[in-house]
N, C-alpha and C positions, 0 to 999 in steps of 0.2 A: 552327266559327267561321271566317269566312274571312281569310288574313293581309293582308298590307299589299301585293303585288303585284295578287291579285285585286282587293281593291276600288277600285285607284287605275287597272285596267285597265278595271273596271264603268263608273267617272265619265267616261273616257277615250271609251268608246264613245259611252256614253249622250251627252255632246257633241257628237259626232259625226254623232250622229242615228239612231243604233240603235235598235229599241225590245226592252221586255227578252227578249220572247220569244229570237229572236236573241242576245242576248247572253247569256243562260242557257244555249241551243245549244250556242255556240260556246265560253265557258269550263268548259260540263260543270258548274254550276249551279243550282239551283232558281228558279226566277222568283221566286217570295217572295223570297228568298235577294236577289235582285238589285233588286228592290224597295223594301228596307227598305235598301240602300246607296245608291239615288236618294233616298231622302227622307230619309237622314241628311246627304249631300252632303261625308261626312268621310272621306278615307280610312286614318285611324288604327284601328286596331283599338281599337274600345271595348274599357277596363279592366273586368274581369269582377267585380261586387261581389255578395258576398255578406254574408249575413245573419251579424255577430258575434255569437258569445251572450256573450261574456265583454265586448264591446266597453262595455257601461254598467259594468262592477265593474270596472273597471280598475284605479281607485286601489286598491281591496280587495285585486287581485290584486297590487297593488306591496307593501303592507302586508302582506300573509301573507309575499310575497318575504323580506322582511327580515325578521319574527319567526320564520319557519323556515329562516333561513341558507341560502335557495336550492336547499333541496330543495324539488323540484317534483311531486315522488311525497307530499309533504305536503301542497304547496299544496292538489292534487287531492282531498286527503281535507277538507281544513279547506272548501274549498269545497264539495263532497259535504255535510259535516253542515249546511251553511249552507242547505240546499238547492238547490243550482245544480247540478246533474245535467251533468257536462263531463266527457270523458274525460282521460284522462294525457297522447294526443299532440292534444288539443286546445290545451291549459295551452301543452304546450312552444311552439305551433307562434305563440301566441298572444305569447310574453314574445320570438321571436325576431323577431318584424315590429314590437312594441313597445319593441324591446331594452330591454327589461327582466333584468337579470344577464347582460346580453351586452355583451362591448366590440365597438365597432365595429370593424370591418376595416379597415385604414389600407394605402396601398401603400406597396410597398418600392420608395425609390428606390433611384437608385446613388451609390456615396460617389469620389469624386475625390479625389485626393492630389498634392499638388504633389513633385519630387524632394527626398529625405530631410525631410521632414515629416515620417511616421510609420512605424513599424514593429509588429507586432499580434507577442504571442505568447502561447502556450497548450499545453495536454497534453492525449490521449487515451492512454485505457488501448487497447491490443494484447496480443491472446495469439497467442505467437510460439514456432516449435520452435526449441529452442537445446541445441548438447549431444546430439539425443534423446530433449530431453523438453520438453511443452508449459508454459508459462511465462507469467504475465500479466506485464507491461511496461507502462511509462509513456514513450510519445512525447511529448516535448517539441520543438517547433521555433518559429521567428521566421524571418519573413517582411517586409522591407520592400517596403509598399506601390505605389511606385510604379513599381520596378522586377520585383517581384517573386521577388526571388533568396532562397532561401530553404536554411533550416540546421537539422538533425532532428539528436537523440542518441534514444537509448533509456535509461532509466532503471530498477535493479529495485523502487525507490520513491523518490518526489518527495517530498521537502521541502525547506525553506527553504534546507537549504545545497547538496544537487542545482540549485535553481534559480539560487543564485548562481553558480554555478561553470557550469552551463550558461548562463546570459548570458555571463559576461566569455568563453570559450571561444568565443563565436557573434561576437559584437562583433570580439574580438581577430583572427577569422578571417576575419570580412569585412573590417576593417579600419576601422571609425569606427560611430558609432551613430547615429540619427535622432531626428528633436526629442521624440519621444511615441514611448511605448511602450503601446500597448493592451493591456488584460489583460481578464481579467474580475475578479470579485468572490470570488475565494478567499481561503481565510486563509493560503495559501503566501506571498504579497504583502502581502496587506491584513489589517492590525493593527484596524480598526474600519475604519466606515461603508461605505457600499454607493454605488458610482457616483459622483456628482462629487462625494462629500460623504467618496470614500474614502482614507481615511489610510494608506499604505503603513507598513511593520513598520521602526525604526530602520536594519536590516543593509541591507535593501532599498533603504531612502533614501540610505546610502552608495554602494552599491553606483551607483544612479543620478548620484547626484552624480562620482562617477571616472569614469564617459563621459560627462556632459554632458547627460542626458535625463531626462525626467521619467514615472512612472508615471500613465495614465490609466484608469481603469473604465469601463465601460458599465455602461448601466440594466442591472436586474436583467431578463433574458427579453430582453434585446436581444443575442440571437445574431448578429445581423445584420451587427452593427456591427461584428464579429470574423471577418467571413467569409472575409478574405484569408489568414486561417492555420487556418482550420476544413477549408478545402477540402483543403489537401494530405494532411491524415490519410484522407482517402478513397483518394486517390491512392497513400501508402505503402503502405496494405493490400491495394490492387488490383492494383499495379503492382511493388511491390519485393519483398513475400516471398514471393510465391509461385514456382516452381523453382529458389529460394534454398537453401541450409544453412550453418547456420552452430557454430559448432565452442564458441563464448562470446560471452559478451558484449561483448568487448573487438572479438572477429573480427565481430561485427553491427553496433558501430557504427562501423568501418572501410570496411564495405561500403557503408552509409547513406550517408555522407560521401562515397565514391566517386560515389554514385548521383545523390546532392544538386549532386553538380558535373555532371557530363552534364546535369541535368535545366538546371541553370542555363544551360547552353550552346548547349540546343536552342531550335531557333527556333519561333516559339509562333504558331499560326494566328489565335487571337483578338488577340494584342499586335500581330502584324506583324511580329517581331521578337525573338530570347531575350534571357531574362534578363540578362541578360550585357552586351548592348549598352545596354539601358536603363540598366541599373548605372554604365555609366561616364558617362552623365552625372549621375546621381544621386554618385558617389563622392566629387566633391571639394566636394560642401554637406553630408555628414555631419562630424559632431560629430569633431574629430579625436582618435585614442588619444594618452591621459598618456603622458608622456616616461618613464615606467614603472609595469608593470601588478603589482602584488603580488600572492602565490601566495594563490588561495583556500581557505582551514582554517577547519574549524568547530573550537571549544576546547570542553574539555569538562577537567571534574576528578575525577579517580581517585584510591584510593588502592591502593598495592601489597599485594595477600595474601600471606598466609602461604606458599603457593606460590613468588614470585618473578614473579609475574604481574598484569598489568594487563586488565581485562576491558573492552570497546567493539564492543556490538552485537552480545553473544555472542561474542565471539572471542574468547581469551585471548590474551597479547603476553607476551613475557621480556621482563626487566629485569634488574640486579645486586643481587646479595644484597643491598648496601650498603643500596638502599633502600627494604626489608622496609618493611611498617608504615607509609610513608610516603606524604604527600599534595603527589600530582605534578600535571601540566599536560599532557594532550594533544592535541596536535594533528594534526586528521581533516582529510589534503589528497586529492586526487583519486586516487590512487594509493599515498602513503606514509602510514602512521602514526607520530607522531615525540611519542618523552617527554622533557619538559621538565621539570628539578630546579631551580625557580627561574627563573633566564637557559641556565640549561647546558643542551644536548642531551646525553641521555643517552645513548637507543639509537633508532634507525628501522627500522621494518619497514613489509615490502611488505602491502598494505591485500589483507586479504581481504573478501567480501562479505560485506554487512547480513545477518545470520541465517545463515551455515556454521555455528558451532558447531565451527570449528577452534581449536586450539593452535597459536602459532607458537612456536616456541624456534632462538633465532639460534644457529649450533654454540660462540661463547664460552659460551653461558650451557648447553649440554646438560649440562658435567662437573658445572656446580652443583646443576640441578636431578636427577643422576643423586647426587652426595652428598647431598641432603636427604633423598634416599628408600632410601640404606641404612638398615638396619635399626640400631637402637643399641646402641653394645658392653656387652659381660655384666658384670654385675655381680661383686663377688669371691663371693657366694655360689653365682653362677651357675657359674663359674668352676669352686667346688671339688665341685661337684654334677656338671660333665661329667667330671671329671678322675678322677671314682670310678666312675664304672662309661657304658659306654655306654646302656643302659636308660636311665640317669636325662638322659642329654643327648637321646636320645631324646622324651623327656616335656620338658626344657624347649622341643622344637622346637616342639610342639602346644602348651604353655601360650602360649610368645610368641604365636602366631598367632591363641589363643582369645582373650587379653585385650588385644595388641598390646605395642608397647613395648618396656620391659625386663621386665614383667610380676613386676614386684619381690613385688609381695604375697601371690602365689602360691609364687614361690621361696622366700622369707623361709616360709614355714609348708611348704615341700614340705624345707627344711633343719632347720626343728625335729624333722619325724618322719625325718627321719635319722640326728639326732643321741640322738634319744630312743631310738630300737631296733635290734635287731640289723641289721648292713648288710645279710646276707644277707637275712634276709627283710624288710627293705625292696626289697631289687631281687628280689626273685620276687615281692611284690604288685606291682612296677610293670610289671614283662614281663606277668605276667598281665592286668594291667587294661589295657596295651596294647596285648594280641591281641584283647581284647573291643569297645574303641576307647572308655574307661572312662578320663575325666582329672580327675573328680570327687575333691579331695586328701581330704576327708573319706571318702569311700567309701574309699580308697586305703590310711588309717588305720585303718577298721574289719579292712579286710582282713588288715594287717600286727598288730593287735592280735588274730585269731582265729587266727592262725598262732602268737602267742605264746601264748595260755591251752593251746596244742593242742599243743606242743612242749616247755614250760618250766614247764606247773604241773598234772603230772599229778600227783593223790595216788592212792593207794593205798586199795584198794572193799575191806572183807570181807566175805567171802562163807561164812563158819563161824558162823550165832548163836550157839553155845557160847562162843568164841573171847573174849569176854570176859569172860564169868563166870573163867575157867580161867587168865586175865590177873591175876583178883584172886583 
């Protein structure tokens, strides 16, 4: 078929006074060919129509659509038994010129933002070498809009109160907030509804309310609409960890922050200008900071184990004996963990991370928890059982240890059979049965009673049958 240059060059001649011989020559051609573009007189390429076979079952084919939930490898078959003999990418090729189960393609414009109007923020997961060893992370950053200066932490998981505490930290560091905060449709923000119909989570709505702005969603699939802070996660991974190390997490997000300023600083070939200069004019129409910003803590309520310890996150924390058994208040800030008895601060300690599985013990509380774990003094039975022979303090050392404790009920019966039979050979059953490693007190018994039928009731065998006849 020939395009839209040839044959508007065909008409062009043919005007001219060409005849087609010539003009077939000269653009290389068929005569027919040029022929049938004189006596069309069009020079659009005619649309090429072919023969639909599904073009009269259409509706049928929207109707199977929707009883088979837009499987098309169904349709193919329900139409098959129907007798309509169609292939699979006939079907598909058929419902995408008819969009049928297709949405239409819409373009993407561009979004404009006037100075502190909006600032967008969001998380990607990153896996990052930290320490040594590879690590999934969650980058969080906000980006306002029209300047685009923009604020990244690393997180080793995102929840509600990581995300409070990274806002007010972002805000507090740029210095005021902007009227709208785009998010997407998580449940880290959002308590119900999806999009303009979304209900931010009570903390959240405080949180918002102490700088001045409000949380907004996008539709659900409208990436788009968030792409001022979608972009820079491309950028961190490309550009910032790689011929990095980093030593923690504290040292990665030091570094980020350093990174995050340079980047603000540089000047930006599509802006015309870095972040930085945009910024100040944006600066003095954001939302100004409260004349004071209160320390971000999650609460949570514990109570004290038997231990002397409060658990948060797998970690265990000291406390004072005082308040064993009791039901305290803690508070999860960015760095400190801090127990509350009511109003009183008890004790703070430095916040280890979500899942160590560390013990922290502050050195007041080491003596206490190093007294709970002696062992407990002897009883007076125990007492007069080491005081008689070493063997037997020997054997209390393994009963404590086999039953724990003061292991009373053992000694209480390892004192009757002392008291019941000769010392001596009570202490050569207990040597004996503890070179065998034999703490069994019944066994221990049998033994001290074959020592006595064997020692103390021997009678006397005759061995003369006569010997009693001669008796009487």
């Amino acid at each position: 078929m020939l395009d839209l240059e040839t044959r508007t060059a065909i008409l062009r001649l043919h005007r001219e006074g060409h005849g087609s011989r010539g003009i077939a020559k000269a653009l290389g051609v068929s005569r027919n060919a040029v022929k049938d573009v004189i006596r069309s007189r069009q020079a659009e390429v005619p649309r090429l129509e072919r023969a639909d076979l599904l073009t009269p079952h259409i509706d049928r084919v929207r109707e199977l659509h929707h009883a088979c939930r837009g499987n098309l490898v169904r349709v193919t078959e329900e139409l098959r038994a129907e007798g309509i003999p169609v292939a699979y990418t006939t079907v598909t090729a058929f419902c995408r010129r008819h969009e049928i189960g297709v949405t239409p393609k819409r373009r993407a414009g561009e979004y404009h933002f006037e100075p502190a109007q909006e600032m967008q923020h969001d998380t990607s997961p990153h896996t990052v070498e930290v320490g040594g060893r590879r690590r999934l992370l969650q980058c969080a950053s906000l980006v306002f809009c029209y300047s685009r200066r923009r604020y990244a932490q690393l997180y080793p998981r995102y929840d509600r109160f990581a995300c409070r505490l990274f806002l007010s930290e972002a805000i507090c560091a740029v210095g005021g907030a902007a009227g709208d905060c785009m998010i997407d449709n998580s449940s880290v923000v959002i308590a119900s509804g999806r999009g303009p119909d979304a209900v931010p989570a009570p903390e959240m709505k405080a949180l918002a309310d102490r700088f001045g702005f409000e949380f907004v969603a996008h539709e659900v699939g409208d990436a788009d609409r968030s792409g001022r802070v979608e972009r820079p996660f491309h950028h961190i991974e490309n550009n910032f960890y790689p011929g990095r190390t980093f030593e923690d997490l504290a040292d990665l997000n030091a570094q980020l922050r350093d990174w995050c300023d340079r980047y603000n600083t540089t000047w930006n070939r599509w802006l015309q200008a870095s972040p930085m200069e945009l910024f100040a004019v944006e600066r003095p129409l954001l939302r100004p900071l409260p004349l004071h910003v209160p320390e971000v803590y999650d609460l949570h309520h514990r109570r004290i184990d038997v231990s002397g310890y409060v658990t948060l996150h797998t970690n265990r924390y000291s406390v004072d004996d005082e308040l064993l058994g009791r039901q305290v208040r803690v508070h999860e800030t960015r760095d400190h963990v801090r127990v509350f008895d009511g109003h009183r601060l008890v004790v703070q300690h430095d916040k280890r991370e979500h899942g160590a599985r560390q013990r922290v013990t502050l050195p007041e509380h080491r003596y206490l928890a190093k007294r709970r774990l002696q062992p407990p003094p002897p009883s007076d039975e125990e007492r007069r059982l080491r005081a008689a022979a070493p063997e037997l303090g020997a054997l209390m050392d393994v009963l404590r240890k086999r039953h724990g404790g003061q292991a009373k009920k053992a000694v209480r019966r390892l004192m009757r059979i002392w008291e019941d039979y000769d010392d001596e050979l009570v202490i050569r059953a207990v040597a004996r049965a503890l070179d065998f490693g034999l703490i069994d007190l019944g066994r221990i018994e049998t033994m001290v009673l074959e020592s006595v039928r064997g020692d103390f009731f021997h009678l006397p065998t005759n061995t003369d049958p006569d010997s009693e006849d001669d008796d009487e």
